[in-house]
Wavefront OBJ file of the C-alpha trace (Angstrom):
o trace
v 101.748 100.396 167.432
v 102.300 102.473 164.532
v 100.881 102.086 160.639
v 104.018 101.200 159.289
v 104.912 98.395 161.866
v 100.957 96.985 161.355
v 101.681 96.816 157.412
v 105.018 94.868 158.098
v 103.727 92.655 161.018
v 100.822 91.867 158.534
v 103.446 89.891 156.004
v 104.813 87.580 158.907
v 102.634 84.489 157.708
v 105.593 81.662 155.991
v 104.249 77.941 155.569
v 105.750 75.157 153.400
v 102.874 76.011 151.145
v 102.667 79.860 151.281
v 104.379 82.901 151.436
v 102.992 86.213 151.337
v 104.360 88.324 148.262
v 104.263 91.742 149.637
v 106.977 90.620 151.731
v 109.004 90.752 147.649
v 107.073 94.426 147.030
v 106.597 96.602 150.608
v 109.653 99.208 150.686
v 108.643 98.683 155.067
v 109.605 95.484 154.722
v 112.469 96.508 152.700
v 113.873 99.179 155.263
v 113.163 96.153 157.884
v 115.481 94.018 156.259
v 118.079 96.402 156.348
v 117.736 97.768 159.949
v 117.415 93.593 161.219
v 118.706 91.543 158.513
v 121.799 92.481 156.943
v 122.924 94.419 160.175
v 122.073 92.034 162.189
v 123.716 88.312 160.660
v 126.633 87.133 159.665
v 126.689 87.198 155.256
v 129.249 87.338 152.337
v 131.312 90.230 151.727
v 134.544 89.197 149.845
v 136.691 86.523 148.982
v 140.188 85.869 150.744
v 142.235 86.511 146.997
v 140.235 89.606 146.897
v 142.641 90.986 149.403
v 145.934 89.092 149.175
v 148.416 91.330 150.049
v 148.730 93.893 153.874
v 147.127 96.785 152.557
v 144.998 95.543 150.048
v 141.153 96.886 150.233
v 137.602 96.465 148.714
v 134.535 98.384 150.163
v 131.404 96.489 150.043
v 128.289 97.751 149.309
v 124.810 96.957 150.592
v 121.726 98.733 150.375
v 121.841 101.727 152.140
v 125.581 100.436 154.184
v 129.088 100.144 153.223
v 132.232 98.794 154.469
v 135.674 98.488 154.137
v 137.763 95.125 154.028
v 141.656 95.540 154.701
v 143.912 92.687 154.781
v 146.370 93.822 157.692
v 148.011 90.762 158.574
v 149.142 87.963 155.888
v 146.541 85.827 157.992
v 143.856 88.561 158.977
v 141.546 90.842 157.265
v 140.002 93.336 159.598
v 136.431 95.118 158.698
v 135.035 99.104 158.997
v 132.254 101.068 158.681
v 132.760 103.243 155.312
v 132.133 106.198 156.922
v 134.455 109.125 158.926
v 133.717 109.978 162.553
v 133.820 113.131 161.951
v 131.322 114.628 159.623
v 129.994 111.356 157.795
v 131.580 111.420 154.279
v 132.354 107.283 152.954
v 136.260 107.265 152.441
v 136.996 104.304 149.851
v 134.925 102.946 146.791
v 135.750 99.855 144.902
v 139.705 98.004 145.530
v 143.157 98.954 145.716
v 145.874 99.281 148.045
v 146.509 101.901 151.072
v 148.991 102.392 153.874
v 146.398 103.998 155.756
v 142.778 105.765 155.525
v 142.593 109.373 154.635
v 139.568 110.773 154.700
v 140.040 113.656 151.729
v 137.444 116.109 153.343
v 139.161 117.309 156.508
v 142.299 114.822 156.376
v 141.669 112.859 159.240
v 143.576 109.593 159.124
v 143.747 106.125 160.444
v 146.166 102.612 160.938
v 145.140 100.245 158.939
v 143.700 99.051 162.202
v 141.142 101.613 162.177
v 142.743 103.608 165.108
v 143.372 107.497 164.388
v 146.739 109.093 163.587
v 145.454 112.261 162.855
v 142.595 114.765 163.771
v 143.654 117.943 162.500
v 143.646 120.750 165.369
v 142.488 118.094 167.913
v 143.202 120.297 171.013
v 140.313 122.562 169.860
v 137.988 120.089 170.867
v 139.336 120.289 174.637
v 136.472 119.743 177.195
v 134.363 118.185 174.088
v 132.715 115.053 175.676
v 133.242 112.317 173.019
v 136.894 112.525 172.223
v 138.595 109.587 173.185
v 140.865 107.644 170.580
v 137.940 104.796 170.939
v 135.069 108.111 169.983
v 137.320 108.783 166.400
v 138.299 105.417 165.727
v 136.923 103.595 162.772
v 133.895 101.891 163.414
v 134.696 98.200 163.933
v 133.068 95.430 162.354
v 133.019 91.423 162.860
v 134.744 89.174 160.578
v 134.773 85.327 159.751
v 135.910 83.402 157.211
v 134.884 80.312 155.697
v 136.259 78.241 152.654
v 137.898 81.466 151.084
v 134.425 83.582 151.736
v 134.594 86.622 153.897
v 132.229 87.063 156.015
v 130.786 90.189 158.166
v 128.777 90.905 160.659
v 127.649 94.741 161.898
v 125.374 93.442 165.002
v 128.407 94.913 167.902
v 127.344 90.986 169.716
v 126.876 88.130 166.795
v 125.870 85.271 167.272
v 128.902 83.068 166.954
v 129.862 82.194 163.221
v 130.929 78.726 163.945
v 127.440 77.888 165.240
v 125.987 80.374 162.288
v 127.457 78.202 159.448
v 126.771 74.918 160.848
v 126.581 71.970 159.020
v 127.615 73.693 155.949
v 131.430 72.757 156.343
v 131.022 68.888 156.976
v 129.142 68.920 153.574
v 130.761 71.444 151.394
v 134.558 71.477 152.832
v 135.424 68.250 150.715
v 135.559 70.804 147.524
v 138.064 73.242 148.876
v 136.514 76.047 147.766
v 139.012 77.947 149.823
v 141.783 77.073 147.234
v 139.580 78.104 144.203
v 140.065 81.134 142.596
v 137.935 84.142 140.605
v 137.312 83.164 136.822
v 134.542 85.293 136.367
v 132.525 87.544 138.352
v 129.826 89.876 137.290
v 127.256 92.022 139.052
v 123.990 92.635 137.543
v 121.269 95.308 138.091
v 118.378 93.242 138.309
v 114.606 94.683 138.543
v 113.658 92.485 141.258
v 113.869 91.844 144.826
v 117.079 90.299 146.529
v 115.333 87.807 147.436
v 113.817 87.174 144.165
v 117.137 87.193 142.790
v 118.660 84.926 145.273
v 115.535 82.501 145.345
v 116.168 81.850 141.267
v 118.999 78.877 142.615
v 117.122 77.355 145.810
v 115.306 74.986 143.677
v 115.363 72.394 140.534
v 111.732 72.808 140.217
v 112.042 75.338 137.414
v 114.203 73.418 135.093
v 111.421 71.521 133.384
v 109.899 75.217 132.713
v 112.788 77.334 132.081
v 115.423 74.660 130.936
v 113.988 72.334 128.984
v 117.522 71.591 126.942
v 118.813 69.892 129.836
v 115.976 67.104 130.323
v 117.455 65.388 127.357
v 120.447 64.690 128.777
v 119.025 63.928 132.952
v 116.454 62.956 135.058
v 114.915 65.998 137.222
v 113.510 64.257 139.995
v 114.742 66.068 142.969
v 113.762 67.326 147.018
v 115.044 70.363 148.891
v 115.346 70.386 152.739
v 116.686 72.867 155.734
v 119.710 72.426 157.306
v 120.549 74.948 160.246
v 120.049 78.175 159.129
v 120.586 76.941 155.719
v 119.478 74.811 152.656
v 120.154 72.643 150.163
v 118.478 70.395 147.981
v 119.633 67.437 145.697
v 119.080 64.985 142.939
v 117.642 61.856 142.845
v 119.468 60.579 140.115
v 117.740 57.199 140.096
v 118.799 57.248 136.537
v 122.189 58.047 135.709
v 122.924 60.946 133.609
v 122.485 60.455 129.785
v 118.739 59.015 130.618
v 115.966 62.325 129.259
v 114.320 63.159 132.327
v 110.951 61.064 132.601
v 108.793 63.619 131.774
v 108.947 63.483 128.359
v 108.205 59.788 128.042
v 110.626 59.038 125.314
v 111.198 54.955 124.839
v 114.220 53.529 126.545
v 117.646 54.190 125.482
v 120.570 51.444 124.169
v 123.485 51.703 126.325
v 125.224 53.411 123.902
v 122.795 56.283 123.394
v 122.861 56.735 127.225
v 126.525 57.175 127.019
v 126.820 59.074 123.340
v 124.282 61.334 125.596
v 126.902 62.038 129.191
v 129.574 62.452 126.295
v 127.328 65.434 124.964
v 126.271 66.657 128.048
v 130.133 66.484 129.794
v 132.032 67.258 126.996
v 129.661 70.255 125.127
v 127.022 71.040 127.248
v 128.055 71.979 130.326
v 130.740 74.574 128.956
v 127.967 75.865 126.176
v 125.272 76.359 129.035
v 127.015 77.291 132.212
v 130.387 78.354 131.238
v 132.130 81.274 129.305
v 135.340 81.768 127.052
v 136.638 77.968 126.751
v 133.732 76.855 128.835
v 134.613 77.407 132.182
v 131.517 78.049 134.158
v 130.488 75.792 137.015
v 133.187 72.543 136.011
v 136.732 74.058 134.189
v 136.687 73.676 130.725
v 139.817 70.953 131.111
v 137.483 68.249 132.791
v 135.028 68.960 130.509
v 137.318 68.334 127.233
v 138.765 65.497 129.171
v 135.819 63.681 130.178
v 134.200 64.163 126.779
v 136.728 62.556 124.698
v 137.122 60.051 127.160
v 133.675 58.541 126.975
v 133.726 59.160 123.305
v 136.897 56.700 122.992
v 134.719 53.861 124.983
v 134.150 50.843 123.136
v 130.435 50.030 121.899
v 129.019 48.176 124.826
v 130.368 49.823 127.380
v 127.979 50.153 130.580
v 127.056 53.881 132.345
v 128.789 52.556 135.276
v 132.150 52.456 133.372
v 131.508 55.519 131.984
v 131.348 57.164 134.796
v 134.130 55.643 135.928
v 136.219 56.508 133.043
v 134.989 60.484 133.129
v 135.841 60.913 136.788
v 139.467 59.724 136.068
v 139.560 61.630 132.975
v 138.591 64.941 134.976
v 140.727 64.345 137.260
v 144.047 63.445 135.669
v 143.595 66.089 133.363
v 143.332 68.669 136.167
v 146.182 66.890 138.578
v 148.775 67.470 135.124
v 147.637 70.676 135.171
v 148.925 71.222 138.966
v 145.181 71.573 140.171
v 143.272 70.045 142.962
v 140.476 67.719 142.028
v 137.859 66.431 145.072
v 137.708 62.848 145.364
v 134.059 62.490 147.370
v 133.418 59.612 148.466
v 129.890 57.731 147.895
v 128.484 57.587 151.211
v 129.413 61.506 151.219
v 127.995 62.204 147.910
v 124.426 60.500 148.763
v 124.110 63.220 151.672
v 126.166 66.411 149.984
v 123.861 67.705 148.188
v 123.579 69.629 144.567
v 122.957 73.197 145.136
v 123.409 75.153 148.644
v 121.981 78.230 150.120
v 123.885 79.760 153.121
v 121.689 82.291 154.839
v 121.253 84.931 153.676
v 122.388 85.188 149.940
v 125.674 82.792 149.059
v 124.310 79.866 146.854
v 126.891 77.804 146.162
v 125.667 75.221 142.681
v 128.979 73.320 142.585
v 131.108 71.230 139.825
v 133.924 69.230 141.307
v 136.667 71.375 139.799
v 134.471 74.282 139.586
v 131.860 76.077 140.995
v 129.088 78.852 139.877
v 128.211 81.368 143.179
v 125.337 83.607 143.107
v 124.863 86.721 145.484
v 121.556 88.915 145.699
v 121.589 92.178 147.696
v 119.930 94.997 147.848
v 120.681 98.165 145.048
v 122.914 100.299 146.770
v 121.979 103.218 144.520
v 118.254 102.586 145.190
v 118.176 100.881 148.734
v 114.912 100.684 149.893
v 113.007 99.903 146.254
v 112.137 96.734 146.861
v 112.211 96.001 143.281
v 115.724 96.943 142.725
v 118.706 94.743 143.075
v 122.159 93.651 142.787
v 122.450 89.904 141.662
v 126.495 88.909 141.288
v 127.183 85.499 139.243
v 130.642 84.155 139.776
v 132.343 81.340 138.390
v 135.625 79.677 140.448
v 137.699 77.298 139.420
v 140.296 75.446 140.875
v 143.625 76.522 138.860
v 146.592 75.210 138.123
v 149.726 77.452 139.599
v 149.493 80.920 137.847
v 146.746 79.824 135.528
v 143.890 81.503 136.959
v 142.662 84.522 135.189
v 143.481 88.667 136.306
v 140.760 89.201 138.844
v 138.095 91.944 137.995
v 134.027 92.599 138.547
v 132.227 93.290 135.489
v 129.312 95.597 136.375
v 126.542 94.476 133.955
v 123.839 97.823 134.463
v 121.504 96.290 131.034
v 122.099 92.516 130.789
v 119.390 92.441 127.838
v 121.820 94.364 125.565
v 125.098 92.165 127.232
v 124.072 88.965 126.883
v 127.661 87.611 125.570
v 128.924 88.376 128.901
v 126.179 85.740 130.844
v 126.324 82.209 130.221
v 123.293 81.030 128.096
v 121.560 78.979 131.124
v 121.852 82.152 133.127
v 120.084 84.379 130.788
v 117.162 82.012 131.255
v 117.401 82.671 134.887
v 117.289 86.854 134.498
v 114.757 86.582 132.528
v 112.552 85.372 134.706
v 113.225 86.960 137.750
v 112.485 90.588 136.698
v 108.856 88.880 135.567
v 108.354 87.170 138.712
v 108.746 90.654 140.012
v 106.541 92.454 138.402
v 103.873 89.438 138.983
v 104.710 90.166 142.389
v 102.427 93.723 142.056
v 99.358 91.750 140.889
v 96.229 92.537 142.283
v 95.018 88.896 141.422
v 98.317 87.203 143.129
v 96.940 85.790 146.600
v 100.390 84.588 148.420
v 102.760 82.120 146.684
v 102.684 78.629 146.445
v 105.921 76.854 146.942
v 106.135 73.352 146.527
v 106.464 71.699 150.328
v 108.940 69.401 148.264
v 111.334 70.678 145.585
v 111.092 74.258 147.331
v 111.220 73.816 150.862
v 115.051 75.757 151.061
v 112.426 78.981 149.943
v 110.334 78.616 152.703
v 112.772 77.799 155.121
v 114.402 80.809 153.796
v 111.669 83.336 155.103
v 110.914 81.504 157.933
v 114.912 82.246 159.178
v 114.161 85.827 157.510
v 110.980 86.341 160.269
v 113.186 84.995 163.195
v 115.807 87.809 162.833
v 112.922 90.688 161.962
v 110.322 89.494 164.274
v 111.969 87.828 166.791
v 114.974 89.630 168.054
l 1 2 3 4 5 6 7 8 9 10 11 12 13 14 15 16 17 18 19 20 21 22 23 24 25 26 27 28 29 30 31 32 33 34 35 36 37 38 39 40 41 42 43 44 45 46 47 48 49 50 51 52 53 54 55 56 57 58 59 60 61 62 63 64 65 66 67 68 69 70 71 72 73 74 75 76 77 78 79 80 81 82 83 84 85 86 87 88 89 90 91 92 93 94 95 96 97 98 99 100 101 102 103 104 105 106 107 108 109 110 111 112 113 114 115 116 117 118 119 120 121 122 123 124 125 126 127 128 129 130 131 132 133 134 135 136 137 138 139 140 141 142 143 144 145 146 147 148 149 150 151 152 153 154 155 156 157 158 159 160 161 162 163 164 165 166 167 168 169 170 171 172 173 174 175 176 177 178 179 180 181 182 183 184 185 186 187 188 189 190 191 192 193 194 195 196 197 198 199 200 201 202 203 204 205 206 207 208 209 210 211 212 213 214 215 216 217 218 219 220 221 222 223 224 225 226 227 228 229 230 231 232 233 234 235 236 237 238 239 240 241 242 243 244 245 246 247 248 249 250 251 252 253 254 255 256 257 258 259 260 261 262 263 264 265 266 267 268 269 270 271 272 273 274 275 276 277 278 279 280 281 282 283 284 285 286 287 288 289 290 291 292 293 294 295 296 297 298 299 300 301 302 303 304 305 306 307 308 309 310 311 312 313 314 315 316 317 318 319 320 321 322 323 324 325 326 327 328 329 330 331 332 333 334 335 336 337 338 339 340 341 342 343 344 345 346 347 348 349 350 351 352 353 354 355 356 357 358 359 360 361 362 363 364 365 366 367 368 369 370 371 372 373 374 375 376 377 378 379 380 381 382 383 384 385 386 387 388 389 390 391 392 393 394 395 396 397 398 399 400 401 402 403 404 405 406 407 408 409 410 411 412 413 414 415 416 417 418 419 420 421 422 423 424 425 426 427 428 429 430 431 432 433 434 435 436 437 438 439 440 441 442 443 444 445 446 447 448 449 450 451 452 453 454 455 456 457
C-alpha cells in the first residue's frame, strides 16, 4: 500500500459527532473525489430550459472533467465527454447552438449523436487497430432527469437513477420544480472546499450565529435526518411564524404583534434577505407583496391561524392571475416535506412555494485538485407566469467581496463564512469537527455516503 493511499485511508473515520477535517484540506483526498466521486454517481449538470431547443448546448465543467449537454430530440438531451478522440483538445465552452461538433484542430466532426461524419484522410489509418466508428465516436455519457434538473453520470454502469434519487420525488415533486424557470443564477469562486461550500445549507444550526435578523420574526428549533442517499432537515415550528425565536427570551407577544411581525417578515423580509431586483429570491416577489398587504388589511384581533390562512390565499391568487402555478401541499404532506434538501452530492434545494433558492458546490475547474478552491453557484427559480420569466444567463462572480449587489444580503452572510471555516480547516489546534448528532446529521450522513463510493467500491 502506497503513502498516498495510507494518508487518504487515514481520513475514513465519519460519526454523528465527528468528522475528520483533512478530509476539507488533503489535495489526495481531493484527486479521490474526482477519480470515485463525481465519476462515479449520478449529480447535477443542467437544467431542462438550459437546452430548449434540438441543437442547443452547454458544456459543464467539473474539476479536472468536462462535458457536453445537447438537446437532440424535443424530449431528449444526450451527454459527451468534452474531449476529441483524436488528439485530446475540449471542443465547446459555455452555451449556444450547433448542427454538429467540429473539432477546430484537425476538423473532425460528429451527429449531434456523438457518432463521426468526418475523420479527415481516414483511409491512412488502414490496418490501425482502434478504428471502428464506435473507437472515434464521442465518448458517451449517462443522463437522467428529474424535476427540470439534468443529471449525469460518467461511471460506463450506474447505479440506476430511479433508485439513486429515491425518496426525493414523493417529497419534493408537489412543487413542480420542473415547471420553474431561471431568475437568477450566479457562480462564485469561493476559497473553500466543495464541500464546505455545499455544507453552508445542510443545516439551521447556524442561523442563531450568522442570522440573527431572522430570530425576530421565527422560532429556530429544528432536526436534520438521512433519507436514502440524501438529506433534509426541517422546522419545528411549534410556534407559528411572527413568534422571536426562544432564545432571546423576549415576553410574550399580543396577537397583533405576532401578526404585524409575519406581515414584516412575508411582505419585506423575505425579498430584502433572500431575494434580488423586486425581491425575488427563494418566494417571487408577487406572493410576497400579496401576502404582505394582505395580513396588513386584517382586522385587530385577528388570530395567526387566520393569518395564515389569509397569506396562503393571497400568494396564491396573486400568482394564479398572473398565469403561474402555485403548490397547494397538503398538511399531512407538509409535517413530513421538509425545509431544506440535500440530494447527494451537491443540489440543495431551500424551497418557497412559488419559488425556490438552489445551491451547487463543485470543485474549481481552473484549480482542480486545491482542495481549497471552489465553485459555489446560487440560483433563484421561480415559477412564472407565460413569458414573464427573465432572459436566462450565469453571472460569473470571480471577487464576491467587491460584488456584493449582485448576492442577496442573507447570502453574503453565508460566503463569508465559508472561506473562514476553510482556512480554520488548516489549524494545527483543530482536532476533527463536531457536528451536532441533531440539527447536523444531513453533514454527517453526507460523508458517510462520500466514504461508501471512495472506500467501498
Amino acid at each position: 500500500m502506497g503513502t498516498q493511499q495510507i494518508r487518504v485511508e487515514a481520513l475514513t473515520e465519519v460519526r454523528k459527532d465527528f468528522i475528520d477535517n483533512r478530509r476539507y484540506t488533503s489535495a489526495e483526498f481531493a484527486r479521490l473525489e474526482m477519480e470515485k466521486l463525481w465519476t462515479k454517481t449520478w449529480h447535477w449538470a443542467c437544467r431542462e430550459e438550459e437546452v430548449p431547443q434540438v441543437g442547443d448546448y452547454l458544456a459543464y465543467d467539473i474539476g479536472d472533467q468536462s462535458v457536453i449537454l445537447v438537446r437532440t430530440d424535443a424530449d431528449r438531451i444526450e451527454a459527451f465527454h468534452n474531449v476529441c478522440p483524436h488528439r485530446g483538445r475540449r471542443l465547446l465552452s459555455g452555451r449556444g447552438k450547433i448542427n454538429k461538433f467540429h473539432c477546430v484542430f484537425h476538423a473532425w466532426q460528429w451527429d449531434l449523436h456523438g457518432n463521426n461524419i468526418r475523420v479527415l484522410d481516414r483511409e491512412q489509418w488502414q490496418g490501425c487497430p482502434d478504428m471502428t466508428d464506435e473507437d472515434v465516436a464521442l465518448s458517451r455519457i449517462h443522463v437522467a432527469t428529474w424535476a427540470g434538473f439534468v443529471f449525469i453520470n460518467m461511471n460506463p454502469v450506474p447505479e440506476p437513477f430511479d433508485e439513486f434519487i429515491q425518496p426525493v420525488p414523493q417529497f419534493l415533486d408537489i412543487l413542480r420544480m420542473e415547471d420553474m424557470r431561471y431568475n437568477w443564477h450566479k457562480a462564485i469562486k469561493v476559497k473553500c472546499n466543495w464541500k464546505v461550500a455545499q455544507e453552508a445549507f445542510m443545516e439551521s444550526y447556524h442561523v442563531w450565529g450568522t442570522h440573527p435578523q431572522f430570530l425576530k420574526y421565527s422560532d429556530d428549533k429544528n432536526q436534520s435526518m438521512a433519507q436514502g442517499k440524501h438529506g433534509k432537515h426541517f422546522w419545528f415550528y411549534e410556534y407559528p411564524p411572527g413568534v422571536p425565536s426562544r432564545r432571546l427570551n423576549k415576553p410574550p407577544q399580543t396577537v397583533d404583534e405576532t401578526r404585524a411581525n409575519f406581515a414584516e417578515l412575508m411582505g419585506e423580509v423575505f425579498g430584502d434577505q433572500l431575494g434580488l431586483g423586486e425581491g425575488d429570491g427563494q418566494f417571487s416577489a408577487r406572493a410576497l407583496k400579496a401576502a404582505g398587504a394582505a395580513i396588513r388589511a386584517l382586522p385587530d384581533g385577528t388570530p395567526m391561524e387566520k393569518a395564515l390562512e389569509v397569506s396562503f390565499f393571497a400568494m396564491k391568487d396573486a400568482a394564479e392571475k398572473d398565469g403561474a402555478f402555485f403548490p397547494v401541499i397538503p398538511p399531512e404532506v407538509r409535517a413530513t416535506m421538509g425545509d431544506d434538501w440535500n440530494v447527494f452530492p451537491n443540489l440543495s434545494v431551500v424551497w418557497g412555494a412559488d419559488g425556490t433558492l438552489i445551491f451547487r458546490g463543485r470543485p474549481d475547474p481552473d484549480d482542480p485538485y486545491n482542495p481549497d478552491a471552489a465553485i459555489l453557484d446560487m440560483i433563484s427559480l421561480i415559477h412564472w407566469g407565460p413569458g414573464k420569466e427573465p432572459a436566462m444567463e450565469t453571472e460569473y462572480i470571480n471577487d464576491w467581496r467587491n460584488q456584493k449587489a449582485s448576492i442577496p444580503k442573507l447570502l453574503q452572510q453565508d460566503l463569508g463564512n465559508v472561506e473562514d471555516v476553510q482556512r480554520g480547516m488548516h489549524s494545527v489546534g483543530l482536532r476533527g469537527l463536531r457536528p451536532n448528532p441533531v440539527q447536523e446529521v444531513q453533514i454527517s450522513h453526507f460523508h458517510e455516503v462520500i466514504n461508501e463510493y471512495l472506500f467501498s467500491r
